[in-house]
Each structure stands twice: as structure tokens, then as C-alpha cells.
C-alpha positions in Angstrom: 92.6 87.1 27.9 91.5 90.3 29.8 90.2 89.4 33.1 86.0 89.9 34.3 86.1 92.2 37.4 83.7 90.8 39.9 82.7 93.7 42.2 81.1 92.2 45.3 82.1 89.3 47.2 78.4 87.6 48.6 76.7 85.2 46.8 75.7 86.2 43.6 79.5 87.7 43.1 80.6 84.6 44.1 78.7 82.3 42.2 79.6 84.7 39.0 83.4 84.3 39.8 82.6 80.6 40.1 81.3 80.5 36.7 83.5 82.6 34.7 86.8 80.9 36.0 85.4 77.0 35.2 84.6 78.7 31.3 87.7 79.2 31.3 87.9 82.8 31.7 90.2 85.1 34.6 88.4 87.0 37.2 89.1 89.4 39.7 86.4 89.3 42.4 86.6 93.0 44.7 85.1 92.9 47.9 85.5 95.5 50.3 85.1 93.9 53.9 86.9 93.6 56.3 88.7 96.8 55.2 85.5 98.2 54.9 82.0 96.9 57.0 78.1 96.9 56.7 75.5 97.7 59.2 74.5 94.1 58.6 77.5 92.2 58.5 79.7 90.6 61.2 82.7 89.2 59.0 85.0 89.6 56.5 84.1 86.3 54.8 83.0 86.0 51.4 79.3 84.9 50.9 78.2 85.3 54.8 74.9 84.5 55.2 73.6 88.0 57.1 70.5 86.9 58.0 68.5 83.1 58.2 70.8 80.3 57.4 67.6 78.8 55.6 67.4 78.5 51.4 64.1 77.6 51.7 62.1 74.7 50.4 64.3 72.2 48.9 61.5 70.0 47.3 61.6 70.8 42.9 58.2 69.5 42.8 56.5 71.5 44.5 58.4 74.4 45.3 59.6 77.2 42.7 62.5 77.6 44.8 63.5 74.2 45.0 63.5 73.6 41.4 65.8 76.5 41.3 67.5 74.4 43.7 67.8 71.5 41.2 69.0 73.7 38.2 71.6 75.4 40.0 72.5 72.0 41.0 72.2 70.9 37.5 74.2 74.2 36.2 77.5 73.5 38.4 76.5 75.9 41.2 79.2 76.6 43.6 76.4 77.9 46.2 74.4 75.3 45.8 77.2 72.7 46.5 78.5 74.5 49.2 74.9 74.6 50.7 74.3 70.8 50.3 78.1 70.0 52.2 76.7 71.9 55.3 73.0 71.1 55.3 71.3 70.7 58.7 68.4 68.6 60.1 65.0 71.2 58.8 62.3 69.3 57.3 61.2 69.9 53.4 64.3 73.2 53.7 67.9 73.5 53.0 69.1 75.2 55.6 72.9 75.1 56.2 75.6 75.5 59.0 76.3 79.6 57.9 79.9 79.1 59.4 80.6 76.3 57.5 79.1 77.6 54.2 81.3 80.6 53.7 84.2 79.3 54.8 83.8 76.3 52.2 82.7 79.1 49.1 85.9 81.4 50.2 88.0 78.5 50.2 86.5 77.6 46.9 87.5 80.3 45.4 90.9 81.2 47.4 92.2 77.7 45.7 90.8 78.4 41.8 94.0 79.6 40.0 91.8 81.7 37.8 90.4 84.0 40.4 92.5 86.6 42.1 90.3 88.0 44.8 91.2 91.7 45.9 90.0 93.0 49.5 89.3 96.9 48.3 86.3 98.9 48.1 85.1 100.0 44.5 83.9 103.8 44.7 83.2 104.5 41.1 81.8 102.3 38.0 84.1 100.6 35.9 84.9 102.3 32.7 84.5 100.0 29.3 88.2 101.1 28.9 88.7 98.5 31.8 87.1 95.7 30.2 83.8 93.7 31.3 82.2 94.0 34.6 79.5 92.7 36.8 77.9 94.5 39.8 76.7 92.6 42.6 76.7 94.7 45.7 73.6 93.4 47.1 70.8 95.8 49.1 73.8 97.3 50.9 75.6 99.1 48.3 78.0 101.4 49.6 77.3 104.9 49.5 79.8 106.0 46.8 79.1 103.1 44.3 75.2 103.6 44.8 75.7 107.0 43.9 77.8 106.2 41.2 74.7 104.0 39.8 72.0 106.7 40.1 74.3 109.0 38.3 74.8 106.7 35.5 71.3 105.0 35.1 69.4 108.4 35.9 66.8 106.2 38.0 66.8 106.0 41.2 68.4 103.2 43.6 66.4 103.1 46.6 68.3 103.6 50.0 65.5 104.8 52.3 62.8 102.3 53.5 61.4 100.7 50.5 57.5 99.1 51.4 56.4 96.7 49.4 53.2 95.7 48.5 52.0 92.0 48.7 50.9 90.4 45.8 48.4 87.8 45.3 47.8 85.0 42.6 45.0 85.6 40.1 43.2 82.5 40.6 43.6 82.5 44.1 40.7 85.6 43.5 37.0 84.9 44.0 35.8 86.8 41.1 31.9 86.5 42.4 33.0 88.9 44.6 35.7 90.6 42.7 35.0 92.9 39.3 37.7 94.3 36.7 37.0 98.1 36.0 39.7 101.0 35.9 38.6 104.6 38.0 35.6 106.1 35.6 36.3 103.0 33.3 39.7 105.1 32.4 41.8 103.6 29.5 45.3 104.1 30.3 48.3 103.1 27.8 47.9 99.9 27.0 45.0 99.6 28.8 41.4 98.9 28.4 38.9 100.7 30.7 38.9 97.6 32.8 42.7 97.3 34.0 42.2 97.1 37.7 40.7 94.1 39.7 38.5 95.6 42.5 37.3 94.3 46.1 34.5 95.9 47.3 33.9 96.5 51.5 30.7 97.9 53.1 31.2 100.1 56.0 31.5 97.3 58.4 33.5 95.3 56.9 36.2 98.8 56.4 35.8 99.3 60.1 36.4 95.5 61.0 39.3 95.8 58.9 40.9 99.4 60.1 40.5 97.9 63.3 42.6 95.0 62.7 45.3 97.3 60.8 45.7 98.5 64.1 46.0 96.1 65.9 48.2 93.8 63.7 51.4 93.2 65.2 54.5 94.4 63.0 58.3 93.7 62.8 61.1 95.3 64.2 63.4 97.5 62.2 67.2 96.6 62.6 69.4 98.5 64.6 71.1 99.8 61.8 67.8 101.0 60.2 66.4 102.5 62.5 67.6 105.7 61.1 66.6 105.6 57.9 63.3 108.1 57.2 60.2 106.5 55.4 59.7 107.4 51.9 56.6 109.6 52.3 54.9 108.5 49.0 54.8 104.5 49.8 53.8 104.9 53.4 53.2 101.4 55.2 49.7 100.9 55.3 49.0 100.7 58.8 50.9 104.0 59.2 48.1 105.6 57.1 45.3 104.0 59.4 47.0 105.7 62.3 46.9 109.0 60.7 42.7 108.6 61.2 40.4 106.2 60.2 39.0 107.5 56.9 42.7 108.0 55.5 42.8 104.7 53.6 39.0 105.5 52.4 40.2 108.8 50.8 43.3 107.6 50.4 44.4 104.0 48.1 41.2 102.5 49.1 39.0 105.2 48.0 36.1 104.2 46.2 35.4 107.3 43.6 34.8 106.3 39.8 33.6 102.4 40.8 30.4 100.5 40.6 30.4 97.0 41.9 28.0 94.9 39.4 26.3 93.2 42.0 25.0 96.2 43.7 24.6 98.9 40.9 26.2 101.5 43.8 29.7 102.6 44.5 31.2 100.8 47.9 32.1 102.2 50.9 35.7 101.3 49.9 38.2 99.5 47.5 41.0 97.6 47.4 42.4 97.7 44.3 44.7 95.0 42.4 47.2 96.3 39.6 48.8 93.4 36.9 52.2 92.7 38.3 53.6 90.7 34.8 53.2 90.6 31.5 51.9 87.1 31.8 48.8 88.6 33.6 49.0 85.7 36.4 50.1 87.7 39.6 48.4 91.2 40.5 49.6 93.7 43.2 47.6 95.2 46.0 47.8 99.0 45.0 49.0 101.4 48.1 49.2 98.1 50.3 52.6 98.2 51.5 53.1 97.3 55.1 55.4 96.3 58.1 52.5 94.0 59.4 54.4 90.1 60.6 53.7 88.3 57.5 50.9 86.0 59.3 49.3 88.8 60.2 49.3 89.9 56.7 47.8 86.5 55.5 45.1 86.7 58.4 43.9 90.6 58.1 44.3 90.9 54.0 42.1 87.3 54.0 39.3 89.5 55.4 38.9 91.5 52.3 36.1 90.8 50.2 37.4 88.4 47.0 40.9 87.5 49.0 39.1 84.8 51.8 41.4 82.2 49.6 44.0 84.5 48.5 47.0 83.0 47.5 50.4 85.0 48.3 52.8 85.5 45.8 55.2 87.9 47.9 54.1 89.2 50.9 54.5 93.0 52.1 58.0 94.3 53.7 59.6 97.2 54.9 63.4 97.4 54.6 66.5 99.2 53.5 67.4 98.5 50.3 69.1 99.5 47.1 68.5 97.6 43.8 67.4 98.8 40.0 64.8 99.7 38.1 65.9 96.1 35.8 63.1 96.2 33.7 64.1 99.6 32.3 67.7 99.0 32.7 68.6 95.9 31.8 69.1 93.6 28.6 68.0 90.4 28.8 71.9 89.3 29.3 71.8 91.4 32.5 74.2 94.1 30.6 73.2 98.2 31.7 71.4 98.8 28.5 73.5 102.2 27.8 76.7 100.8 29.2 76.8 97.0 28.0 80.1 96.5 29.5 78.4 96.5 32.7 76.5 93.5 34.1 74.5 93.6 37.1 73.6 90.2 39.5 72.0 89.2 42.9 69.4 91.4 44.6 70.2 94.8 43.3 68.6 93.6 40.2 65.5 93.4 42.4 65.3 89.6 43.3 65.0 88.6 46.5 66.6 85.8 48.6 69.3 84.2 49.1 69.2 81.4 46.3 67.4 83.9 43.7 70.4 86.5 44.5 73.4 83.5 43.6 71.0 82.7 40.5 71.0 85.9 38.9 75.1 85.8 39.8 75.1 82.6 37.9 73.9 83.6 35.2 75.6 86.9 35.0 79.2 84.8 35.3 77.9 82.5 32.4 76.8 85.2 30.1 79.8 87.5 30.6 82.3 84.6 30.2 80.8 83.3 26.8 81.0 87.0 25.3 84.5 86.6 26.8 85.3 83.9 24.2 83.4 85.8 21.8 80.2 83.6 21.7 77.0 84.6 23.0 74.5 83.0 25.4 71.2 82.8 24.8 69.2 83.2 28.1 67.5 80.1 29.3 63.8 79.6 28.3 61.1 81.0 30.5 60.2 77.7 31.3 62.6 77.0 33.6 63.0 79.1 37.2 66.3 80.9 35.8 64.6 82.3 32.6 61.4 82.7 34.8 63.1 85.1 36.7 65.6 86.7 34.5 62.8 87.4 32.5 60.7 89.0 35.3 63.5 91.1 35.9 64.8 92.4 32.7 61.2 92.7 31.0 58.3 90.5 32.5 57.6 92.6 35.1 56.3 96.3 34.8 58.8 99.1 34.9 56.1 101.0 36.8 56.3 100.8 40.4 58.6 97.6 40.4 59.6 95.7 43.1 62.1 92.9 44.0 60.4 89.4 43.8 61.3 85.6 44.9 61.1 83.0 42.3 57.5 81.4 42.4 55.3 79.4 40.2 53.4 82.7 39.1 56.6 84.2 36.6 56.1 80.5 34.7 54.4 81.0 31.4 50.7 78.9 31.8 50.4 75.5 30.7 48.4 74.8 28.0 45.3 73.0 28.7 43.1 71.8 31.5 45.3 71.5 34.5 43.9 70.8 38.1 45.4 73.0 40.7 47.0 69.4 42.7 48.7 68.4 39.7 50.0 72.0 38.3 53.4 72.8 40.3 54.7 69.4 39.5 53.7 69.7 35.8 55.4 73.1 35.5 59.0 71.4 37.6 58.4 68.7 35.0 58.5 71.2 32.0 61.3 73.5 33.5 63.9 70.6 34.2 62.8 69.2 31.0 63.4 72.8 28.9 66.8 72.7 31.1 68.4 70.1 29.3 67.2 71.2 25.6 68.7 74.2 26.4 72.0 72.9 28.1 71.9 70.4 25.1 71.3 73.5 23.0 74.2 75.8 23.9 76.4 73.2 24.9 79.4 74.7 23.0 78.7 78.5 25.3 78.5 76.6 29.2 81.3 75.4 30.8 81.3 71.9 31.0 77.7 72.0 30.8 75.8 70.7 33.7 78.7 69.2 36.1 78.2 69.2 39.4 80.4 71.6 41.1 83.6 70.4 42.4 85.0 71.9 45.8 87.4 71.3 48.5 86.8 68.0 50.5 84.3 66.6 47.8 84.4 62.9 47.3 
């Protein structure tokens, strides 16, 4: 059987060579450190952790990424068990002794007899002529291959500083505030005149608010960033307020072509919400990218008119980063629609995190080794966090002005019925571990050994 070359050796190329070798199937995993280094990383070890050594939340009740947690558990993750043999003291989090973790996933790998693990760098894309392939190169794709991707997608894989918006749940929205109504009740594609949600501000409130734009404390760029230009058309928003205080106003929060209901006048300003999925249950802040400290996010957006209770799906960054355009790219098997020998995992498919990254890898490696032994996978239901996401990426989300996400409760399809908001996160975990084993129980013959617990080195 022709081997499944692996390029990329953090977690979501690990966790893909973890799967395809216990299906049964021969990888070659490629990673190009220590012959060749990142701004970001210090090692030559597979899966390093480059920045916190925390997975986040670790409860599946409450927490979108904890149940992702518990399915990766429940799928025979190699990241997750790895994780869970070096877990220190943090409260409701996994976070894990980053030493200990990669050396146990490398050592993991190093002793599976199916995996051959090659230190070399991978310049080009794989032709079909050399069999199946997955990409996971993570946010800091080498130059060569990154080019190689733009030339063969003809989209563009971000490299400069990509800002990204926050967005906000729809419910969290106080909608006796809040009105739905496109510029000059516009119909778009798809649209219907009313395709925007808008928050109105008076003059005081938009100078109480440019004033604490600029005086919001922001982060630090990395060394190794600090280079790197801003993209001119997705300046940060506090950037804009610098440039003078009317820029937002005639800029994304200008007010032309709206009428609040409640006054029968057009506001002083706008901010504008966009519909971030196709579920309609998470909405974007238009133009409101930013480098603000993420409290400080919470505590100046929260003075907006309709956001006082806001709800934060993903809050706004600023960072270098190289991932695709998946919803336009991808199949929902993670195959390059017009190269389907090619498979792309982790964070260039534009997820973010460390535990969303190795969950993409996952299913990447279990998809690519069941068309291995000519079957096919179906993708898990959207129920669960792993379909939740996969189907954010490769569809759910719009293609327009997409951005890479972290697993949350808002990519879930609704539940049907009356629900109170105290009882609705554990309902949904309920239903996702619940749709996990159907489809386990499902597809049985197309997983390898479906739903053991990873085995590794030094496990009782």
C-alpha cells in the first residue's frame, strides 16, 4: 500500500500520522525543523507547543472546547492522550507540562512501525503522481510552500498581519436597541434588504467611545512580527481612530442609508453586524478588527448601544498568519476541491487553537486512510464539535471575508424547542456525545478500532 505523506510535523500533522498508521495505513510525516527553523519556534521537536501550554477548558458540559476534548478522547486522539499524561494543576483547563508533551507525541510516533518520519523541508505541492497528501503547516508556512498554495488555489494565503474582527452571539444582542436593515435597505445576493444588524450611537456616546479606542491598552507584536506591514484594507480599528476622530464615522461606522425605528432619524454613527454562518447564530462586527487586550475589547465594545450583554464568540486579533480560504477551497473531506489528492489540516484551514488545529489533523488522517482502503468516510454529524467545525470550515461559514474561528457553542445547529439559556450548553454536549457514538456505531467498518483510547509509551 502506497504510503500518505504527512507534510508538517505539529499537532494536527501529528495527530493525522497518528490516525492513518492505527487504520492500518503507512505514513511518512515531513517536517522541516531543526534543518530548517521558525520565527516562533525554539526546537526541533515534533508538536512543540509555541505559545501557552493551556488547551483550554477541559469541562464537555459546558465548554465547546472541552467536549471536543471528550471526542478526541473518544476518537483515539494521540494529542489528547499525550495532553492528559502531562496535565498540570489549572483549575476547570488542561494545561500540560509543554516539555513533557512533545517529547511523549515524538516518541509516539518515533516507535509506530508504520510511520517513517523524514526531517526535510517540502518546497513545492505534492503531485497526484505521488499519491495522497495532507498539508498541515500551521500559520507559519514556509515561504516556498505558501507560495506554492497561492499559485495552486489562486486565492490568497495571508502572510501580512491578518486583523480580525470579533464576533458576537445573536442572542447575546438587545434588539430594543438593535434594528436589522442593509445601507438604503439594499438587497444583495441572497439577501433581503435587511441583512445587517445595526447599533445606533448619538454623538456622545461616539465621542465616549473614540475616546476609549484610544485609550485602550493593546498587545505587543512578537519580535519576529514586527516586520511584517499591515494590510491597508483591514486596518485595526483603533489605528483608524488615530488617523482623526471622525474616521470611523465616515469610515465602517458611517451612518449613510440608515434609520433607527425608534427615532425616525439617521444616528450619528453605526456599528454594523454582518451573519458570520449559515446557521444565522453568530454575526461579525463589520470593519472592527483590532489589537485592543481582549478585556479591553469586552469592556469598550460592551459600551455600544445593543452589545451591554454582548456575548463573544471570538474576540479581535492581530497576527501573522497564513491559512485558506476553506470555504471556497475545500470538500467537506478536507480534499483541495480541484486537486483532491491534497488534504489540508490544523490552522491553515482557518481554525484556531491548539486543540481545534489537532482536530482538523484528526480528521484529515481518518478520512485519507479510509479512501486509502478504498472506503469512504462520511464526515461526522454537525452535532458533534468535529462536524461543527469541519462544517464551519469547508462550507458553514461565509467565503466572504472569512476568518479562522475556535470551536464554540455558536457553529452547533439550534435545538429544537424551548430551551433556557442555563440549561442549553449541557443539552447541546448531551446531543454531540450522543450523535458521536451513532456515528462511530455508524461507520464502524471506516475508523480504526473505533473509539479506543489511544495507547502510548508508558501507559498503564
Amino acid at each position: 500500500m502506497r504510503p500518505i505523506q504527512v507534510i508538517g510535523g505539529g499537532l494536527a500533522g501529528c495527530e493525522a500520522a497518528w490516525q492513518i498508521a492505527r487504520a492500518g495505513v503507512p505514513v511518512v510525516l515531513s517536517e522541516m525543523r531543526p534543518l530548517r527553523g521558525t520565527e516562533a519556534h525554539r526546537t526541533g521537536r515534533l508538536a512543540e507547543l509555541v505559545c501557552s501550554n493551556s488547551f483550554r477548558s477541559d469541562d464537555a458540559t459546558a465548554s465547546a472546547v472541552g467536549l471536543l476534548h471528550a471526542e478526541m478522547r473518544r476518537l483515539g486522539s494521540l494529542i489528547m492522550a499525550a495532553a492528559d499524561r502531562h496535565k498540570l494543576p489549572a483549575g476547570g483547563a488542561l494545561a500540560v507540562d509543554r516539555e513533557g508533551f512533545s517529547a511523549t507525541v515524538q516518541e509516539a510516533l518515533e516507535a509506530e512501525p508504520r510511520i517513517t518520519i523524514r526531517r526535510e523541508e517540502i518546497r513545492a505541492l505534492p503531485p497526484a503522481s505521488e499519491g495522497p497528501a495532507i498539508i498541515a503547516t500551521g500559520p507559519l508556512t514556509s515561504g516556498a510552500l505558501a507560495e506554492a498554495i497561492r499559485a495552486a488555489t489562486g486565492e490568497e494565503a495571508l502572510a501580512f498581519f491578518d486583523a480580525i474582527a470579533p464576533i458576537v452571539h445573536r442572542d447575546s444582542i438587545d434588539f430594543d436597541k438593535a434594528w436589522f436593515q442593509s445601507r438604503y435597505d439594499k438587497t444583495g445576493p441572497g439577501g433581503s434588504g435587511a441583512d445587517y444588524i445595526n447599533c445606533p450611537l448619538d454623538r456622545e456616546t461616539y465621542e465616549a467611545f473614540i475616546d476609549a479606542l484610544l485609550a485602550g491598552e493593546t498587545t505587543e507584536f512578537r519580535e519576529w512580527e514586527r516586520d511584517t506591514p499591515y494590510f491597508e484594507g483591514c486596518l485595526p480599528i483603533e489605528v483608524m481612530a488615530a488617523r482623526g476622530r471622525e474616521t470611523l464615522r465616515f469610515g465602517p461606522m458611517k451612518p449613510v442609508g440608515l434609520v433607527d425605528p425608534r427615532t425616525g432619524r439617521r444616528p450619528h454613527a453605526v456599528v454594523q453586524l454582518r451573519q458570520d454562518n449559515a446557521l444565522g447564530t453568530l454575526f461579525n462586527m463589520v470593519g472592527f478588527q483590532t489589537k485592543l487586550r481582549h478585556g479591553e475589547q469586552v469592556r469598550i465594545f460592551r459600551m455600544i448601544p445593543g452589545l451591554e450583554q454582548a456575548r463573544f464568540a471570538r474576540l479581535g486579533g492581530l497576527h501573522r498568519n497564513t491559512f485558506l480560504n476553506s470555504p471556497r477551497l475545500l470538500d467537506a473531506g478536507l480534499r483541495l476541491r480541484d486537486r483532491p489528492h491534497l488534504r489540508f489540516a490544523g490552522q491553515i484551514t482557518g481554525v484556531e487553537g491548539y486543540v481545534e488545529s489537532a482536530a482538523m489533523g484528526l480528521l484529515a488522517g481518518l478520512f485519507a486512510a479510509a479512501e486509502a482502503r478504498g472506503t469512504s468516510l462520511a464526515p461526522p454529524p454537525p452535532e458533534t464539535a468535529h462536524g461543527a467545525l469541519l462544517h464551519h470550515v469547508t462550507g458553514g461559514a461565509m467565503a466572504d471575508g472569512f476568518q479562522p474561528m475556535n470551536v464554540n457553542f455558536g457553529l452547533f445547529p439550534p435545538l429544537s424547542g424551548k430551551v433556557s439559556k442555563r440549561e442549553r450548553k449541557s443539552l447541546l454536549a448531551k446531543r454531540a456525545l450522543a450523535a458521536l457514538e451513532h456515528w462511530i456505531a455508524t461507520e464502524a467498518r471506516n475508523l480504526p478500532a473505533s473509539g479506543t483510547a489511544a495507547t502510548i509509551r508508558g501507559d498503564a
